[in-house]
C-alpha positions in Angstrom: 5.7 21.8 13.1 9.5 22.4 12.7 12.7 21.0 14.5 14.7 23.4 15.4 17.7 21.2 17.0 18.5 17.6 18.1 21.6 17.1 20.6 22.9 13.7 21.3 25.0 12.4 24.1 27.2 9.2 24.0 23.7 7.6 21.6 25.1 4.7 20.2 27.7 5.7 17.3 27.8 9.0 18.5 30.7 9.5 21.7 30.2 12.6 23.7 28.0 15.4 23.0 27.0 15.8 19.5 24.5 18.8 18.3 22.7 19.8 15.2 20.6 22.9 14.5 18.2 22.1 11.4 17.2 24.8 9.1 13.9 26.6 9.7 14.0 28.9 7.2 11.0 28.9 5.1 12.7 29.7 2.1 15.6 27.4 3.1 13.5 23.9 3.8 16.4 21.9 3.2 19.0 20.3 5.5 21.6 18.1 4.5 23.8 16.0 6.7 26.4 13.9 4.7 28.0 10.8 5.6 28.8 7.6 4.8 28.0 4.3 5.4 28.6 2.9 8.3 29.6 6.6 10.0 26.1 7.0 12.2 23.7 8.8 10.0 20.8 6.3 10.6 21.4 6.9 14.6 20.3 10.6 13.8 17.3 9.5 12.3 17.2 6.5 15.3 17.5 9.2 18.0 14.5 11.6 16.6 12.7 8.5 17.1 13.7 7.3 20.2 13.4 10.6 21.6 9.6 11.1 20.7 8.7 7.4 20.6 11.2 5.3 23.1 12.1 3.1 20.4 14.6 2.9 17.3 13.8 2.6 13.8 12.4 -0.5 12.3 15.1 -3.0 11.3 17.6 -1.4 13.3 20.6 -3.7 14.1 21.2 -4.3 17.5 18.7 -2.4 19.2 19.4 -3.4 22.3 22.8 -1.0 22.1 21.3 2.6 23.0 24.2 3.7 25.1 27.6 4.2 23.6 30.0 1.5 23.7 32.8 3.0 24.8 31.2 5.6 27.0 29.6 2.7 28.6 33.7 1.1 28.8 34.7 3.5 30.5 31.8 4.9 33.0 30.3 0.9 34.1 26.9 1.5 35.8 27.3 5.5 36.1 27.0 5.5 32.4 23.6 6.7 30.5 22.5 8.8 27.2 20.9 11.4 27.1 18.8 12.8 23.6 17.4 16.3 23.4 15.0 17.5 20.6 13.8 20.7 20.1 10.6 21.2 18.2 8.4 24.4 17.4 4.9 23.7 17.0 2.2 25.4 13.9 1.6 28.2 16.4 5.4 29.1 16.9 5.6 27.6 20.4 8.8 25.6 21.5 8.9 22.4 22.4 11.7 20.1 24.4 11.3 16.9 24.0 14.7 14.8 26.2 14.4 11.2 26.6 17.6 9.6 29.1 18.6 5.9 29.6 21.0 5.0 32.7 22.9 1.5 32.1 21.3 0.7 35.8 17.6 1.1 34.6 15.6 -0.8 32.3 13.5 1.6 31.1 14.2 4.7 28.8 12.9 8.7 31.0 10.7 11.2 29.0 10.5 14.8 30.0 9.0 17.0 28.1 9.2 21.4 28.8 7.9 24.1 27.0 8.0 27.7 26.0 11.7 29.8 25.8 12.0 29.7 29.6 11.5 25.8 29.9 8.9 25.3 31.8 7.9 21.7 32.9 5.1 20.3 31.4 3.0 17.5 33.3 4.1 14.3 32.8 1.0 13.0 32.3 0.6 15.2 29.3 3.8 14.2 27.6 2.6 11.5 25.6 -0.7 13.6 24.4 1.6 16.5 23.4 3.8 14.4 20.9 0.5 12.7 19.7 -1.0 16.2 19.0 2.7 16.8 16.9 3.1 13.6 14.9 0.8 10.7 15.8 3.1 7.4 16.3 1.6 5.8 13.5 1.8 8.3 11.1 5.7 9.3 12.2 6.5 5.9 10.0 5.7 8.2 6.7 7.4 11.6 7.7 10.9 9.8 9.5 12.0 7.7 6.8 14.9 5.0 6.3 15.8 4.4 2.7 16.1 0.9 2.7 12.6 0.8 3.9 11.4 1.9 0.4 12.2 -1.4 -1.2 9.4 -2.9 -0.3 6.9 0.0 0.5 5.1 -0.4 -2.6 5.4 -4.4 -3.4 3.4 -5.5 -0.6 -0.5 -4.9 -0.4 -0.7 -4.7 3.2 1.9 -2.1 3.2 -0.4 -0.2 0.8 -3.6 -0.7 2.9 -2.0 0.3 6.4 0.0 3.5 4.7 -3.4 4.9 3.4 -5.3 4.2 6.8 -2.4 5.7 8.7 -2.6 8.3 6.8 -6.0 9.0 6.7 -5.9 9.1 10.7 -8.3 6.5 10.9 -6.4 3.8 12.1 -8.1 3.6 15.7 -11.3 3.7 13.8 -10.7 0.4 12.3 -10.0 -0.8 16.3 -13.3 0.7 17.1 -14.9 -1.1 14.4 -13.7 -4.5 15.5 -14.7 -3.7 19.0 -18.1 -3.6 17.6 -18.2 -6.5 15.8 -16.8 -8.4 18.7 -19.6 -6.6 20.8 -22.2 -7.5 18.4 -21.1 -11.0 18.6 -21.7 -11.3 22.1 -24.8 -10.1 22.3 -25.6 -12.2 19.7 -24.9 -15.6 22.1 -26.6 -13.5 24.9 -29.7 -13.4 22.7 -29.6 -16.6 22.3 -29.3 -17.7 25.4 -32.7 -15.9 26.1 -34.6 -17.1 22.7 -36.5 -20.7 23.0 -34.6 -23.6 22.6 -35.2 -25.4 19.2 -35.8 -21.7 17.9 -34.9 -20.3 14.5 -33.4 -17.4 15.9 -31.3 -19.8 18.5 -30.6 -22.1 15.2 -29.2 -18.7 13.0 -27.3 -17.5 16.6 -25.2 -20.9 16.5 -24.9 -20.8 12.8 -23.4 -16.8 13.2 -20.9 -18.2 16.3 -19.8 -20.7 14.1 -18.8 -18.1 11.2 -17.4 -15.6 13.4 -15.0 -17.5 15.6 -13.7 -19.0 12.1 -13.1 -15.4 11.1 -11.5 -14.5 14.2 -9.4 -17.2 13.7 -8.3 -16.1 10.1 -7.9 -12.5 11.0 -5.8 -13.3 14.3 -3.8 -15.6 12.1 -3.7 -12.6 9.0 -2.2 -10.0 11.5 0.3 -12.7 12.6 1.7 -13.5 8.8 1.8 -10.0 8.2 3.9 -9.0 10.8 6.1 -11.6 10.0 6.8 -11.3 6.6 7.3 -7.5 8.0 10.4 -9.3 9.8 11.6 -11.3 7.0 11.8 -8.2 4.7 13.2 -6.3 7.1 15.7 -9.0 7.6 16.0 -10.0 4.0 17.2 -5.8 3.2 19.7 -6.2 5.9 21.4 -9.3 4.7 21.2 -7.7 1.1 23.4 -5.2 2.5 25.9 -7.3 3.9 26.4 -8.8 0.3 26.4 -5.5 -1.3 28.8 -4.6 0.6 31.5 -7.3 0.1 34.6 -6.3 -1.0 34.4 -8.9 -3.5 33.5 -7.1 -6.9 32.0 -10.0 -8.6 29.7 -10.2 -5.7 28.6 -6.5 -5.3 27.6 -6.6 -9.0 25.7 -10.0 -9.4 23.8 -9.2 -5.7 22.8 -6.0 -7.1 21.8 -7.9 -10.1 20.0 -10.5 -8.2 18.2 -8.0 -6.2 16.8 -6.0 -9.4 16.0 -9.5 -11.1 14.3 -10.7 -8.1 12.4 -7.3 -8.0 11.6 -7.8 -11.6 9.9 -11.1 -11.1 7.5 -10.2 -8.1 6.8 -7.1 -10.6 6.0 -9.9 -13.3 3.7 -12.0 -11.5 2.1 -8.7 -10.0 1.2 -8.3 -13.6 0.6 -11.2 -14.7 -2.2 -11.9 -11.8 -3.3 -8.0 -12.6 -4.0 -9.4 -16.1 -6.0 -12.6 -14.9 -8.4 -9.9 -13.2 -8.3 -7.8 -16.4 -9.0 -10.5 -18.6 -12.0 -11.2 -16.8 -13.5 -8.0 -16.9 -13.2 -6.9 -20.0 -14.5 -10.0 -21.4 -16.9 -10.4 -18.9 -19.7 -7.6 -21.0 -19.3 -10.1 -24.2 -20.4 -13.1 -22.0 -24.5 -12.8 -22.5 -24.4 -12.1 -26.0 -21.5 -15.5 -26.3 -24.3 -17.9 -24.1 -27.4 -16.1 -26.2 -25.5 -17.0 -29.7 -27.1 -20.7 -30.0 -30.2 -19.5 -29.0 -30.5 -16.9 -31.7 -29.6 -19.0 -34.0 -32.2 -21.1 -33.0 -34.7 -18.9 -33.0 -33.6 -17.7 -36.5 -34.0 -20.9 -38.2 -37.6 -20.8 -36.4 -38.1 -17.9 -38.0 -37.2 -18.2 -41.6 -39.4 -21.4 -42.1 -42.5 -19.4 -40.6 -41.6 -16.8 -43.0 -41.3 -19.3 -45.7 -44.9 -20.9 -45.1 -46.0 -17.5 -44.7 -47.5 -17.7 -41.6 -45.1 -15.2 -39.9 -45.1 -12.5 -39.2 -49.4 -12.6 -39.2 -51.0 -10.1 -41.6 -53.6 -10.4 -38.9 -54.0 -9.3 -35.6 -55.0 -12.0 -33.2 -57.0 -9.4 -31.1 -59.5 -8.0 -33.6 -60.2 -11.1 -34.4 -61.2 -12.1 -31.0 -63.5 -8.9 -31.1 -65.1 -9.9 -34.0 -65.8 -13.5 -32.9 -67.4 -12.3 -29.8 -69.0 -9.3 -31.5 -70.3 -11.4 -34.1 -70.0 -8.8 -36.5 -67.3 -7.2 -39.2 -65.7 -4.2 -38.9 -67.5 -3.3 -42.1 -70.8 -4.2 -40.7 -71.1 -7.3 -41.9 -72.9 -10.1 -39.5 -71.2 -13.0 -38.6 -72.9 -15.9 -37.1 -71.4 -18.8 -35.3 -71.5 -21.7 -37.7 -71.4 -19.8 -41.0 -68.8 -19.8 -43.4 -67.3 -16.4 -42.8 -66.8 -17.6 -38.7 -65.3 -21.2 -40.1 -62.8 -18.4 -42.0 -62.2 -15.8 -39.3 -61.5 -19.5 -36.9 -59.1 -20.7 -39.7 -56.8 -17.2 -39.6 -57.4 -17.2 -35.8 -54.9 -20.2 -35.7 -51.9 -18.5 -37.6 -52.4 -15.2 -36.0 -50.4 -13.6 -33.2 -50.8 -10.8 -30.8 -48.4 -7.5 -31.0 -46.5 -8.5 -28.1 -45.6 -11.9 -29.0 -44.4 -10.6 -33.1 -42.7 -8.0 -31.5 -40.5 -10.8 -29.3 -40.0 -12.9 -31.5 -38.5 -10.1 -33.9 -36.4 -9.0 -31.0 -34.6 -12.6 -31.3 -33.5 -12.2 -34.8 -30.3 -11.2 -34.2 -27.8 -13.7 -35.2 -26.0 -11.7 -36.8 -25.2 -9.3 -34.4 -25.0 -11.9 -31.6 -22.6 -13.5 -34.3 -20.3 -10.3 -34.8 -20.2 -9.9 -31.0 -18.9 -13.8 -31.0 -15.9 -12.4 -33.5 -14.7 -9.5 -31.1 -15.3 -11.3 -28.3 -12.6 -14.2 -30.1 -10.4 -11.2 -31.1 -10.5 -10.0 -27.4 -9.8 -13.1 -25.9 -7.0 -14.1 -28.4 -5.4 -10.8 -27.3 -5.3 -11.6 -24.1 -4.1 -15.1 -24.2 -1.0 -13.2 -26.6 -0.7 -11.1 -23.3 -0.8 -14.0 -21.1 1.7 -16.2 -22.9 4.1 -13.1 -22.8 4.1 -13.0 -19.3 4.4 -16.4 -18.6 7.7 -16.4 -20.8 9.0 -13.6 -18.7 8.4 -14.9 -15.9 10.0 -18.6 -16.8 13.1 -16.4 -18.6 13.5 -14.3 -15.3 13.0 -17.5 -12.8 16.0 -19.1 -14.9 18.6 -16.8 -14.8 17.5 -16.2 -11.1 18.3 -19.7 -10.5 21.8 -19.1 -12.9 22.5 -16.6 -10.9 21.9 -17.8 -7.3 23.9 -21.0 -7.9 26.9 -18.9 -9.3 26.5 -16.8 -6.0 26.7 -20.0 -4.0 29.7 -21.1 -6.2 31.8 -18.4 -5.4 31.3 -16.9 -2.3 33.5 -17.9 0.6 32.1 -19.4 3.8 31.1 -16.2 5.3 29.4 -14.9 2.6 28.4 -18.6 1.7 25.9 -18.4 5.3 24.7 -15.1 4.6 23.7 -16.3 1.2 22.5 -19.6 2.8 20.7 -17.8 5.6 19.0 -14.6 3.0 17.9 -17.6 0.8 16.0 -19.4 3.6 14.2 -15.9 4.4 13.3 -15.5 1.0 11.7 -19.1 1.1 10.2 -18.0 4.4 8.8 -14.9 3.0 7.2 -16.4 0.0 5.6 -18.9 2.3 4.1 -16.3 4.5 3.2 -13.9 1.7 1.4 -17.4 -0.1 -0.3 -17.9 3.8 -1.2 -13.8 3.7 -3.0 -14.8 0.0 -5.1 -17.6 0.9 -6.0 -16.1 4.5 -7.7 -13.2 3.0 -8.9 -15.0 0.1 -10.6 -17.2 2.8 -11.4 -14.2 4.6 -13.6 -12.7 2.1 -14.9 -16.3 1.4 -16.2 -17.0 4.8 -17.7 -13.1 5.4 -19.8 -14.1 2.1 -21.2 -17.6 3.5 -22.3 -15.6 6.7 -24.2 -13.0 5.3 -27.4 -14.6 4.5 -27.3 -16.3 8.2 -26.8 -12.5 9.3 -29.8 -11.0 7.5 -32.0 -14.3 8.3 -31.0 -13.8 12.1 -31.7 -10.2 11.9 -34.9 -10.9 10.5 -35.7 -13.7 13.0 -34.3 -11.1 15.5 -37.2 -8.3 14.6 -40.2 -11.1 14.5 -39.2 -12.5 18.0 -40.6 -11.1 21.0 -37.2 -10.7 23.5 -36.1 -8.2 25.8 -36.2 -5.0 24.5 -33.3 -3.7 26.0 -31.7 -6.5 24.0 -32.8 -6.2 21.2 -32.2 -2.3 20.8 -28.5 -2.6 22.1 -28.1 -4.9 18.8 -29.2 -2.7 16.5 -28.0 0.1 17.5 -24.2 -2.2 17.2 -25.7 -3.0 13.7 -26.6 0.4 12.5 -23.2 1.6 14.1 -21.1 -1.2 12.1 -22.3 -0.2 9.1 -22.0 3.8 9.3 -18.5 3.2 10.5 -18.1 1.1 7.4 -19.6 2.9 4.8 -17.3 6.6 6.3 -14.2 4.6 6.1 -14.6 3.6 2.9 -15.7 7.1 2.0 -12.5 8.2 3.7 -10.0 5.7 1.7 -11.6 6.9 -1.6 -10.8 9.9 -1.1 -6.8 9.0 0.0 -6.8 6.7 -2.9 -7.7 9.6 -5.4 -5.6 12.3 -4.0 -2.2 9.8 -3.6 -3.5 8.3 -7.4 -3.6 11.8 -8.8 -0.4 13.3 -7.4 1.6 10.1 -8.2 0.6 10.6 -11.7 1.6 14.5 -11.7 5.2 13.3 -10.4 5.5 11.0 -12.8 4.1 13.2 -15.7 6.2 15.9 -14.7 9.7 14.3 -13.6 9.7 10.7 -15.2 12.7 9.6 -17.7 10.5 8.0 -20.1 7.0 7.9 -21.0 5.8 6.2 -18.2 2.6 6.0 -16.1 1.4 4.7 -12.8 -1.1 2.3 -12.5 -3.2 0.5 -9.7 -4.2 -2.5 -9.1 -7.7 -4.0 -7.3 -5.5 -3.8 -4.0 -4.1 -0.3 -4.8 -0.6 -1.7 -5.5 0.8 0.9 -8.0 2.1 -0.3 -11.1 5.1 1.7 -14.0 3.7 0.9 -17.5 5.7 2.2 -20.1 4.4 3.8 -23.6 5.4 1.3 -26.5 5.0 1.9 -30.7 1.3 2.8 -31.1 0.9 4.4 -28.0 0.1 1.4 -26.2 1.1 1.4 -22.8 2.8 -2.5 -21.3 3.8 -3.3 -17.7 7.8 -2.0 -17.7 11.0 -3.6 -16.3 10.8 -2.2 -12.9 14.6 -1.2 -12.6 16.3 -0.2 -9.3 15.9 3.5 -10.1 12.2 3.0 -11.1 11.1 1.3 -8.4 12.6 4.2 -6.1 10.9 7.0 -8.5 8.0 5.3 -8.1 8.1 4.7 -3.8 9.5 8.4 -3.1 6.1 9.7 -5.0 4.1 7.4 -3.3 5.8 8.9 0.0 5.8 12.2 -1.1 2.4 12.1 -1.7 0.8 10.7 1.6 3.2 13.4 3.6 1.3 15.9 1.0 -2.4 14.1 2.0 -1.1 14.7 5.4 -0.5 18.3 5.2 -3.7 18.8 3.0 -5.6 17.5 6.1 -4.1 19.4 8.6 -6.8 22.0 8.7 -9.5 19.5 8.8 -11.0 19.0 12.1 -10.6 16.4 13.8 -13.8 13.9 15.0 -14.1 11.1 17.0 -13.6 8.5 14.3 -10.6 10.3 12.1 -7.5 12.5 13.4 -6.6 15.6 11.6 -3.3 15.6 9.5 -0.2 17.0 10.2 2.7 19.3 8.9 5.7 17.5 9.7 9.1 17.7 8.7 10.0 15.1 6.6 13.1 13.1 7.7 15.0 10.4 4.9 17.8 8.8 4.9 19.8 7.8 2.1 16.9 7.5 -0.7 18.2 7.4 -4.1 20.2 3.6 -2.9 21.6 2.6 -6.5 20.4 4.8 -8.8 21.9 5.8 -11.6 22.2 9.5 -12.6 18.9 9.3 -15.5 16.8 8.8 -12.0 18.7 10.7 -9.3 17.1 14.1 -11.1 13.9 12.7 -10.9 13.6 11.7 -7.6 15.6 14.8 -6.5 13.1 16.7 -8.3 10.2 14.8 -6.6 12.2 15.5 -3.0 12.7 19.7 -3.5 9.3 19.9 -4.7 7.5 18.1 -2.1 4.9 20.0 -0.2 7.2 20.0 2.7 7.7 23.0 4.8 11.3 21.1 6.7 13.3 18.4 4.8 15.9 16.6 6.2 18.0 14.5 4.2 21.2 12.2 4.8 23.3 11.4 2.0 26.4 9.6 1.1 29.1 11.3 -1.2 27.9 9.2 -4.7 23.7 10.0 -3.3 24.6 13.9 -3.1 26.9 14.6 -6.0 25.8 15.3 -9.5 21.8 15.9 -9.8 20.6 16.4 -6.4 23.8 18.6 -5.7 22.8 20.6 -9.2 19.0 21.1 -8.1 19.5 22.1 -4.5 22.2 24.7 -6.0 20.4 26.0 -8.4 17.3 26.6 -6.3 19.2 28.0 -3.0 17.1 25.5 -0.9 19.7 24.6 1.7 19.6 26.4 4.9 21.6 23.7 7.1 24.5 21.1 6.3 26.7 19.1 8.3 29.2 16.3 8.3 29.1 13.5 9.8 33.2 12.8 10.6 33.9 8.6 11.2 36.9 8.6 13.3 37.5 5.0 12.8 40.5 2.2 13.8 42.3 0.8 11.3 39.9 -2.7 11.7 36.8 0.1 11.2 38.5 1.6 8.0 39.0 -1.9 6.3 36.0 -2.8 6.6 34.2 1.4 5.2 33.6 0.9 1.6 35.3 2.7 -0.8 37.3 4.2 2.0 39.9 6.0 -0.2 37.0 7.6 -3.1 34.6 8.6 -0.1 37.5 9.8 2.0 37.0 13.3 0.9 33.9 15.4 -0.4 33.9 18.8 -2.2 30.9 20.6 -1.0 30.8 24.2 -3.1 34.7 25.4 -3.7 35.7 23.6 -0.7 36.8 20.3 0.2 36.6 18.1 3.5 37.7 15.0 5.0 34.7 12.7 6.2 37.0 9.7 7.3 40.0 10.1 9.7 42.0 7.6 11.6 41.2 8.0 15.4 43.5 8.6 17.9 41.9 6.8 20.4 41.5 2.8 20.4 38.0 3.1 19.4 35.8 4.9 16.7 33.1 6.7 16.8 31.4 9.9 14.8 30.8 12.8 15.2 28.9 16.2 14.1 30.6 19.2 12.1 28.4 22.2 11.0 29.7 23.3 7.3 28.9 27.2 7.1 
């Protein structure tokens, strides 16, 4: 899948008609549109979206405002807009896609036509033909804002519901609730029909009990989640604001806020990675540590039998049994009860042993290697705590000139900026709170599903003894037996995500990374940048601005290439196929510096991505990314996106007067003129 064109009418920044025709040039995947902030270039990513979906981007401001301003000024109630987007699909049929809003109505129109001449498709098969394109859910992966990657990669949750979306298995997970949910019914219907008093009645009540908890938890989980969604959303936004002062002193400390506050959840990321390290690599020393006193024990035992002589036995405890009973020699001799030579053979009896029991005993004379286990073990475990009492420096270093920093923030901002301080402050707290609630809950979670399972298997094995309705009884298990296929191929299916995205993240980093770094994972799949140190020893690294991005454009890069890897795939009833999809970013090298911007423009023109489509400011596109896309002849496409602003709008552009022009090849153009009318708005100019 390709699109060919998106045309925009009076859609929010965007005043009359405005079109652009992408590049579908195989050779030529690349489209650039340049703008800058604050001139519309999120409302072309906003209006692909609305189009297709009937709502804007995530963490869009004032969503509410679909419909030009000024168009709406001047037309009242006969005012409307109107987005059209042109798409051909993997077997080179055209799509039109054209969504319209009237001011009157409050509901959004899709119609949808297809082939060269147009023709109308159904209606009802609008909706299906966009899902067969680009499923809703994944769309979030291939139509990307930048200042979502901030947080793509900090946040487990965001982790675990980019792989499932990816994997097209996302409704899967829906199904398998349904069945629990199912399976719970049936369970108090069950009991409703066993005897009162019953074990299986007892086990039913004891399984409600669990499961509504869990319910609970889970309802409450999703809840957090999508809160803390909000707050980050809304924490990036007022970042923004304070990024964008036109006070110097408070551009620079925000952005070096942000990177410290970064830096610290990257800190206790590793520091609660190490916890879970610690713990397994010491946990193979811990039966040889608890056997220690024993063998020592057993040594000391040992040595004073071998001092009296009496261990180990010359004899064997067993032949002289046979001889006793035998009553007679192996040499022939006879040997009667009562004589001396039985009073001997009775007397060695006593100090004799059998194989087995010399052989065990022997077995425990190992102090000494129970003992030089004990040493590594110490050696291992002092390393660690080294490790440990690193971390917890860092992160009390980090937490102080946090706390430096925000009260010299607060000191010196004026009372706007004061409030949006105030209010990002209070999100943060907010967030921390709900991300501390999202922690326990699952933690709880898992704590709860573990208490229930031996009530589950002693109700299931009530369940099979009792004598019930039949009908009952195979509807259950055939939920059961369901449940735990569904289970088992899901986690099949994420294994298989986690390895692919795992491997190609390394491969970027291997091949385009500034320093010797590498990408590791966590127990929750949160990646991780370690960096090589003297020795060769790899230690979590300060995750700078321009790291962190490196390090979210792979990940992103690499689900849109899981994507495309699965579009062949058929698709079953429990996993849709993948997609090839364009993939749509705005602005996603944010701050940068130029030792990154190769890399991640690197990562970007090699992407397994038949259609690109990027927006970028003038200080985003000049220098690497402007080098690479050059030197490879990628760019089929490129527009402008002109602000025609009022003198209030131009104030309040930054860095009006360096982002006023932009040299694109030999040639220079003006992004940012004064507008002749008493409004601003943008609009589109193709750049041959």
């Amino acid at each position: 899948m390709k699109l060919i064109s998106l045309r925009v009418k009076d859609f929010r920044r965007f005043y009359g008609d405005q079109e652009i025709n992408f590049s579908t040039d195989p050779k030529k995947t690349f489209t650039i549109i340049h703008a800058e902030n604050g001139c519309g270039k999120s409302n072309l990513l906003n209006a692909i979206n609305w189009c297709l979906y009937g709502e804007l981007v995530k963490g869009t401001r004032q969503p509410e405002l679909i419909i030009n301003t000024t168009h709406f000024l001047q037309n009242g109630k006969r005012s409307y807009t109107e987005v059209r987007l042109s798409i051909v699909d993997d077997n080179g049929k055209k799509l039109v896609f054209l969504r319209r809003k009237n001011t009157s109505e409050t509901h959004s129109i899709l119609r949808a036509y297809e082939g060269e001449d147009e023709i109308p498709i159904d209606d009802r098969l609008v909706r299906k033909n966009i899902e067969a394109l680009i499923p809703k859910e994944l769309s979030t992966y291939f139509f990307f804002h930048g200042e979502g990657l901030k947080s793509l990669t900090t946040e487990a949750s965001n982790i675990k519901r980019a792989v499932q979306d990816i994997q097209g298995v996302t409704d899967t997970f829906a199904v398998l609730s349904e069945i629990e949910r199912n399976k719970n019914t049936l369970q108090g219907k069950i009991n409703k029909t066993a005897k009162a008093g019953s074990n299986l009645a007892k086990f039913s009540e004891d399984l409600k009990t669990y499961n509504d908890i869990l319910d609970k938890k889970r309802k409450a989980l999703t809840e957090t989640e999508e809160s803390r969604d909000d707050l980050n959303i809304d924490i990036d936004l007022l970042d923004k604001d304070l990024r964008n002062s036109n006070v110097e002193l408070i551009k620079d400390k925000q952005k070096e806020r942000e990177y410290l506050e970064k830096h610290l959840v990257k800190l206790k990321n590793n520091y609660k990675n190490h916890e879970h390290k610690k713990f397994e690599s010491c946990r193979s020393f811990y039966k040889d540590v608890i056997n220690l006193n024993i063998a020592k024990k057993c040594t000391d035992v040992f040595k004073k039998l071998e001092a009296d002589e009496l261990f180990p036995a010359d004899l064997s405890e067993n032949l002289l049994n046979i001889i006793v009973e035998k009553e007679k020699c192996i040499c022939g001799t006879e040997i009667k009860i009562g004589s001396t030579e039985h009073k001997n053979i009775e007397k060695w009896r006593t100090v004799s042993a059998s194989a087995g029991f010399t052989a065990h005993v022997l077995s425990l004379n190992k102090y000494d290697s129970y003992l030089q286990t004990a040493k590594q073990f110490n050696i291992v475990l002092s390393n660690h705590e080294e490790v440990k009492a690193s971390l917890e420096e860092d992160i009390n270093k980090c937490e102080k000139s946090l706390d430096d920093l925000n009260n010299l923030l607060k000191d010196g901002l004026d009372k706007d900026l004061s409030d949006l301080n105030d209010k990002r402050q209070q999100k943060r707290k907010d967030r921390d709170s709900a991300n501390k609630k999202i922690s326990d809950l699952n933690r709880e979670i898992v704590d709860f599903e573990r208490r229930k399972t031996p009530y589950q298997m002693k109700y299931d094995q009530e369940l099979k003894k009792s004598k019930l309705d039949p009908i009952l009884e195979k509807q259950y298990d055939l939920l059961a037996t369901a449940k735990d296929r569904l289970e088992k191929m899901l986690g099949s299916y994420e294994k298989e995500a986690k390895t692919f995205v795992k491997d190609r993240i390394g491969e970027y980093f291997d091949k385009y990374a500034t320093k010797e770094f590498r990408v590791d994972f966590d127990e929750n799949f949160l990646p991780t940048l370690e960096e090589m140190n003297i020795g060769g020893k790899y230690t979590p690294a300060p995750e700078s601005t321009g790291e962190s991005l490196l390090k979210n454009i792979a990940f992103i890069c690499s689900l849109v290439e899981f994507s495309n890897k699965r579009k062949d795939e058929r698709a079953t009833s429990f996993q849709i196929k993948g997609v090839r999809s364009p993939l749509v970013i705005d602005a996603p090298f944010g701050d940068a510096d130029g030792r990154y911007s190769s890399a991640l423009a690197n990562i970007l023109t090699n992407c397994d991505a038949d259609q690109v489509i990027i927006f970028l400011s003038k200080k985003h596109y000049k220098g690497a990314f402007e080098k690479i896309t050059d030197s490879l002849k990628n760019v089929g496409s490129r527009y402008i996106i002109d602000n025609y602003a009022t003198g209030e709008d131009q104030k309040n552009l930054e860095d009006i007067e360096d982002n006023k022009d932009i040299k694109i090849g030999s040639k220079t153009y003006t992004q940012i003129h004064p507008s002749k009318e008493d409004f601003g708005y943008s609009s589109l100019r193709e750049i041959k």
